[in-house]
N, C-alpha and C positions, 0 to 999 in steps of 0.2 A: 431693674435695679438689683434684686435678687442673686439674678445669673450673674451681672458683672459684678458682683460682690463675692462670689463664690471666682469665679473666673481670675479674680485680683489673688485670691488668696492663694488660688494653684498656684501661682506664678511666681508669688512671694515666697513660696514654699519651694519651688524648684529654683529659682535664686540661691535659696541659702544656702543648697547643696547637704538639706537635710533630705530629702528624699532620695535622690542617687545615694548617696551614703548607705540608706537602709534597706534598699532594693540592691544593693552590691553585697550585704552582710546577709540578706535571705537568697538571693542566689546562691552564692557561695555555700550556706546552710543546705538549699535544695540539691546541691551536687555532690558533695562529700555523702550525705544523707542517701542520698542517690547511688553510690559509688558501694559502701557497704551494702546496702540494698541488692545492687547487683551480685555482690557474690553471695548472698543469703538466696537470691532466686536462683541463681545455678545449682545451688546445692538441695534445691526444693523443702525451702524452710518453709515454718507458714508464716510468717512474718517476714515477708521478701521486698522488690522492690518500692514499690509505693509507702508500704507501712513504715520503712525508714526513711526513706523519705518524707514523707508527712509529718511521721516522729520527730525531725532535726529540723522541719522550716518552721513547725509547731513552735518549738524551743526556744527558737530566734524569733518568730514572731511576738510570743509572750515576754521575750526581753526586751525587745527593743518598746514592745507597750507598755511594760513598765518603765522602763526610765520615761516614754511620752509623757504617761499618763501620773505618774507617780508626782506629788507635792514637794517632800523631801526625800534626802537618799538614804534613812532609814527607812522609809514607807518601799522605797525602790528595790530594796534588795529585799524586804518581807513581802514584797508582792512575787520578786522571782525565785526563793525560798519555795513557793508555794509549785512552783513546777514540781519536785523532785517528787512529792506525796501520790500527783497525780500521775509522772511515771510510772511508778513502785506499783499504783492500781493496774496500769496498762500490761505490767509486765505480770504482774500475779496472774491474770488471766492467759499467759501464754505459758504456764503450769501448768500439766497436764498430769494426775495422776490416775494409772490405770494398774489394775492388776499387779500390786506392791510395786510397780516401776514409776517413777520420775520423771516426766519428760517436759521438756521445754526451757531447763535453766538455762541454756546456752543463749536461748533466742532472747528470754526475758532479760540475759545480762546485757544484751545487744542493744535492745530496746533504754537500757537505761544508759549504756555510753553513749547511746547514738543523742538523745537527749543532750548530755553535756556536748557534748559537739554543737549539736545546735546551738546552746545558751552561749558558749564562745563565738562562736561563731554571728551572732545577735546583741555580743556585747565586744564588740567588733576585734577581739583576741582571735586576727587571722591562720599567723602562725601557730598559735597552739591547735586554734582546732584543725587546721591541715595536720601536724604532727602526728595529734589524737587518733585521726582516721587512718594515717598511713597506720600506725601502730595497732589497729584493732583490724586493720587487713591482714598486716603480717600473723599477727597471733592466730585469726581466724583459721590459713589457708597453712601456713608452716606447721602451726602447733599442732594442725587437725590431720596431717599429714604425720607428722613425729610419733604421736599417738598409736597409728595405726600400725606404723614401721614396727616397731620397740612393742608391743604388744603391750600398750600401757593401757588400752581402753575394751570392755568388750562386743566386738559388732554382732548384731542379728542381721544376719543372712538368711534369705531367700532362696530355696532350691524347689526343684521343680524335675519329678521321677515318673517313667512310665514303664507299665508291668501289663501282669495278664490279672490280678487281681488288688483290690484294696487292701486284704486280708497280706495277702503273699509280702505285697511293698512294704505294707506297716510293719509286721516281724520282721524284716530284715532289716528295715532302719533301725528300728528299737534294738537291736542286734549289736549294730554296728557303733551306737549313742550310748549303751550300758554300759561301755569300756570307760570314756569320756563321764558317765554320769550326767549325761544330758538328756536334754526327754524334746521331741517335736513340739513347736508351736504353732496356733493360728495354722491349722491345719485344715485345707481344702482338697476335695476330689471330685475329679466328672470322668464318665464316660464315653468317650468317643466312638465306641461301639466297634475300632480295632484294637483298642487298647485302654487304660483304664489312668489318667495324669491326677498327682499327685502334687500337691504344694504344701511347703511346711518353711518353719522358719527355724535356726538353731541361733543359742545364743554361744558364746564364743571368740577369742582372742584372733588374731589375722592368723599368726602359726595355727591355732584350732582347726579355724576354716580351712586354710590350704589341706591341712592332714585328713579332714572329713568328706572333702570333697575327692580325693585319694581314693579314700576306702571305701565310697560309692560307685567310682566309676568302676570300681576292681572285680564288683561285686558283678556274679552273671544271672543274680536274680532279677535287676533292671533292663528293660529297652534302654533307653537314655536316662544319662543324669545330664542336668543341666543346674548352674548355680547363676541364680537373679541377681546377685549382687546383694547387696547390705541393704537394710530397710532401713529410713534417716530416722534418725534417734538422737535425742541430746541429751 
């Protein structure tokens, strides 16, 4: 009796067209969710796939449990109130502060759109949250682009020099950064036992970078210069 009481109810419930309903609003939640996700994992966030993902079906899950589970729709909306709080924690923790630098606000503001996305998307406002995510793709991948163009942002960059000494390399970066007022960071060396590599990072504008990387290769103190590219930073 049990089971077919249980069995009745599934039934009654897939009848009413309240379970596909809510299974099409967390799909949709897990894809959009999914979608920023993806370009946060190309760009080797640490908050990438899955995390937005889980972030936005989370969302939509807790919405649509509150209006379930909720008595009245003042209890309904003070239950999904109560997301934003628990974002805001999620996101503090993708703060990073190291060495008077800052890092992580891009990914934490990500974490809290991606959120609203989901609660749209949970409170079955399809088109705004499709809009929501097209709009936080564009800004991601345009503006972060723009940025770099326009030297509005400054990257650290990763290079990578081989010489006949540590001593030799080190002066004549320092050398060549004293002009600029910049100084090496996160600075690594090993021996190879034909030559001696060198890794350091500089901080610096995109025009910086191209002109630094210029004045190293110019230089007949190095074997090779090689530039890593930019270390991700937000």
């Amino acid at each position: 009796m049990n089971w077919r009481h249980i069995l009745d109810l599934l039934q009654g419930e897939m009848a009413s067209g309240i379970v596909a309903n809510s299974l099409a609003r967390l799909v949709l939640a897990a894809v959009l969710g999914g979608l920023i996700g993806l370009e946060r994992e190309l760009k080797h966030r640490r908050a990438g796939l899955r995390t937005n993902m889980f972030m936005c079906l989370g969302a939509a899950l807790f919405t649509l449990l509150s209006r379930g589970l909720a008595s009245s729709s003042s209890e309904y909306t003070r239950i999904a109130s109560n997301i934003i709080p628990g974002i805001g924690f999620i996101g503090a923790g993708a703060i990073l502060h190291n060495k008077g630098m800052t890092t992580g606000l891009t990914t934490a503001a990500t974490l809290f759109v991606v959120a609203s996305v989901g609660m749209a998307a949970g409170g079955g406002l399809y088109l705004t949250a499709i809009f929501a995510t097209v709009l936080v793709l564009l800004a991601l991948y345009f503006l972060g682009h723009l940025e770099v163009t326009f030297n509005l942002k400054d990257l650290l960059v990763s290079y990578e020099i081989t010489g006949r000494s540590t001593e030799e390399i080190s002066n004549e970066v320092n050398r060549i950064l004293e002009s600029g007022q910049r100084m090496m960071q996160n600075v690594v060396t090993a021996n190879t036992g034909a030559h001696i590599r060198l890794q350091f990072d500089v901080d610096g504008s995109n025009r910086d970078q191209r002109k630094l990387l210029h004045q190293l290769k110019a230089s007949p103190v190095f074997g090779s210069v090689i530039s890593l590219g930019p270390v991700e930073r937000e």
